[in-house]
C-alpha positions in Angstrom: -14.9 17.5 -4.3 -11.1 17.8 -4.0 -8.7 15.8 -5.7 -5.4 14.6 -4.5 -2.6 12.4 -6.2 -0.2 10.5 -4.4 3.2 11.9 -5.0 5.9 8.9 -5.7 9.0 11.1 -5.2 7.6 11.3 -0.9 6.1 8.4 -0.6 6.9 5.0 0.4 4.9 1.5 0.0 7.2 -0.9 2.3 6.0 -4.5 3.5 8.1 -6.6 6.3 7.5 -10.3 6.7 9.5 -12.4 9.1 12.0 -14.5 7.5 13.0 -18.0 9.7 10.8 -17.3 12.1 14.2 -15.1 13.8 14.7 -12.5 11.3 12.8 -9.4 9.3 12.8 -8.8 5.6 11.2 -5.4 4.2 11.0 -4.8 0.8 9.3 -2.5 -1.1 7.3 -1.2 -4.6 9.2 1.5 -6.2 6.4 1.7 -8.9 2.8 3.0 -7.7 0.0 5.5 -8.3 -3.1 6.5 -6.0 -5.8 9.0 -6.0 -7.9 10.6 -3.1 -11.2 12.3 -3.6 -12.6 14.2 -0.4 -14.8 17.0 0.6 -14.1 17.5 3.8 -10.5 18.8 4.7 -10.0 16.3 7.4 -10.3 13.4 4.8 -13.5 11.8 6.9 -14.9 11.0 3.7 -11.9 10.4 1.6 -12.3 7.9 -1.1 -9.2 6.3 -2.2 -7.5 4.3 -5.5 -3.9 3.0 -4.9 -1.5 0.2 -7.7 1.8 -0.6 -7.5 3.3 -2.4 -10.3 4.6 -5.8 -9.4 7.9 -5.4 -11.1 9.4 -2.5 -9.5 9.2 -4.7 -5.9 12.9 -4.8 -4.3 13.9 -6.1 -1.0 17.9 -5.5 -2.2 18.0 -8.9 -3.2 17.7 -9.5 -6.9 17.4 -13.3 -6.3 14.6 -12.7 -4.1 12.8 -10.9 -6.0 12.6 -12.7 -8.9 11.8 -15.2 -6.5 8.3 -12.5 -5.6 7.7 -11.7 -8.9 7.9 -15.6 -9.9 4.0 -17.7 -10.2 5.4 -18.8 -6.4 4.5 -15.2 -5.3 2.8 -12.7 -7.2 3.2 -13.9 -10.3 4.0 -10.5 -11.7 3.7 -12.0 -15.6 0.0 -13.3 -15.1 -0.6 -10.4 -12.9 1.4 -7.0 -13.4 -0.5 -4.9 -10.4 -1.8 -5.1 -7.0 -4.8 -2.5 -6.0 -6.3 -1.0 -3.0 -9.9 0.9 -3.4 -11.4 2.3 -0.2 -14.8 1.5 1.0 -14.5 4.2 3.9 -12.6 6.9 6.5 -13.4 6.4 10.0 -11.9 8.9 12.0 -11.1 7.7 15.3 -9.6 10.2 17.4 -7.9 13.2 16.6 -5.8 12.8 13.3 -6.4 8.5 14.1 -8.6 6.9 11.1 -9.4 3.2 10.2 -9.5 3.3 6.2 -11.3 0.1 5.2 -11.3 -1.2 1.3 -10.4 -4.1 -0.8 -7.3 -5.3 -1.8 -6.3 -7.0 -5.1 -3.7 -9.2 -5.5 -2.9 -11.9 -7.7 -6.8 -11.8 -9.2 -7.5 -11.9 -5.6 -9.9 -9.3 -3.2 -10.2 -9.2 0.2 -11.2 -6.7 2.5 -8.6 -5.2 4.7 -8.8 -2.5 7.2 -5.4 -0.2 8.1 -4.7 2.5 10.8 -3.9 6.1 9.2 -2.4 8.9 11.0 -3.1 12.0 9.1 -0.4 14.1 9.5 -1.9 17.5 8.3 -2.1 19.1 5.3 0.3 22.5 4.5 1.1 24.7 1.5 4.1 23.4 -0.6 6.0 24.5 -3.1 3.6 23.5 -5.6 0.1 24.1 -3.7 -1.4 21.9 -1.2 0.4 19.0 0.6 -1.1 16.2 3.0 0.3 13.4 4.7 -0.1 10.2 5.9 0.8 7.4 8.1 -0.8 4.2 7.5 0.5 0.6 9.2 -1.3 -2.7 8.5 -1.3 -6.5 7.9 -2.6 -8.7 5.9 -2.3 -12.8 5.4 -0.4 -13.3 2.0 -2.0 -16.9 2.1 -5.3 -15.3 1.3 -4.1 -13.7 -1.6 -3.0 -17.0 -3.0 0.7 -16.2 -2.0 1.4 -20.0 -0.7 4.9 -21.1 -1.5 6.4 -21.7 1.7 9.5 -24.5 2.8 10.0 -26.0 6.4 14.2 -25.2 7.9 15.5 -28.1 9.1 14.1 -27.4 12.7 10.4 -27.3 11.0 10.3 -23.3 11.1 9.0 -22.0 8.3 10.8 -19.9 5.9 8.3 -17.3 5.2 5.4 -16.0 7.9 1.9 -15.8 6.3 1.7 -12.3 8.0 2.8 -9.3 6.2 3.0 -5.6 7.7 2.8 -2.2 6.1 4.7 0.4 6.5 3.0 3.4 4.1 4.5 6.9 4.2 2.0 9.2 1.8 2.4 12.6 0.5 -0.4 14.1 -1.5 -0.9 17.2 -4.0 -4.0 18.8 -4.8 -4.9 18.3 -7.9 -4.9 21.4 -10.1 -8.1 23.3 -10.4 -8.0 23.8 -14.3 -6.9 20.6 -14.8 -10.6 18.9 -12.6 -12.8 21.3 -14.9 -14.2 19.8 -17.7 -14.7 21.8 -21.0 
C-alpha cells in the first residue's frame, strides 16, 4: 500500500455558485488536508480522506464570508470542518475516473460522485508527485445550507447548485516514516 498526502502549497479546493441567477461567485478553502492510500499506480483502487476547515473559506469578500461561516451557511462555530471519504475509483477511460464517497457538511453526509482526471504521476523535487483534476456539484440545500432571499424580480440570490473546481498535487509519503517500529 502506498501513501500519498495532499500537498496544500499545489492544490486548490474552489467552489462556484451562481449569484442573482446572472452572475458567478467562486470562493475557496485555504485550510485542508487529505490522504490517498493505493496499490495500484493508476490509483484504480485509491481510497481517499479529504477536510477543509470552515474558517479559512474566502470568496475576497470578508462580508460574505462571515456571511458562510455564520449558522445561515456552514455554521463554522457548531461545525469547524467539512469531509470527503471515498467509497471507490472507477476508472473510466484512460486517465477518466468517477471517485464516489460521502460528503460531510454541517453534521450532514451524502453521497456524492465527482469526475477525476488523473494527470500522472512524476518525480519531484522531493520524491513522487501525482495529480489531479476533479470537477463536481453538489445541492447545498441537502447539506442543510438553506438561507436563501428572493431580488425584487423573484430570482433568487443564491442557486442551490454548487460546482467544484479541485486542482490536487500529491507526495508519496515517506517510506520510513509508513514503517512501524
Amino acid at each position: 500500500m502506498t501513501q500519498w498526502t495532499l500537498d496544500p502549497a499545489h492544490s486548490e479546493i474552489k467552489f462556484k455558485v451562481k449569484h442573482l441567477v446572472i452572475s458567478t461567485v467562486t470562493g475557496q478553502f485555504k485550510r485542508f488536508s487529505g490522504t490517498v492510500e493505493a496499490q495500484k499506480s493508476d490509483f484504480s483502487d485509491a481510497r481517499i480522506t479529504f477536510e477543509a476547515d470552515i474558517d479559512s473559506i474566502s470568496t475576497n469578500n470578508e462580508q460574505r464570508d462571515g456571511h458562510l461561516k455564520s449558522p445561515d451557511f456552514f455554521d463554522a462555530a457548531a461545525f469547524p470542518k467539512l469531509s470527503f471519504e471515498s467509497t471507490s475509483m472507477t476508472r473510466k477511460g484512460d486517465e477518466v475516473y468517477v471517485l464516489a464517497g460521502e460528503m460531510t457538511i454541517r453534521g450532514t453526509k451524502r453521497k456524492i460522485t465527482l469526475d477525476v482526471r488523473y494527470n500522472g504521476t512524476v518525480k519531484g523535487f522531493d520524491g513522487n508527485v501525482a495529480g489531479f483534476e476533479i470537477t463536481g456539484k453538489l445541492n447545498r440545500q441537502d447539506f442543510g445550507l438553506r438561507w436563501n432571499s428572493l431580488t425584487e424580480t423573484g430570482g433568487v440570490v443564491v442557486s442551490d447548485e454548487v460546482r467544484l473546481d479541485i486542482s490536487v498535487e500529491l507526495t508519496m509519503a515517506e517510506v520510513e516514516a509508513l514503517v512501524a517500529h
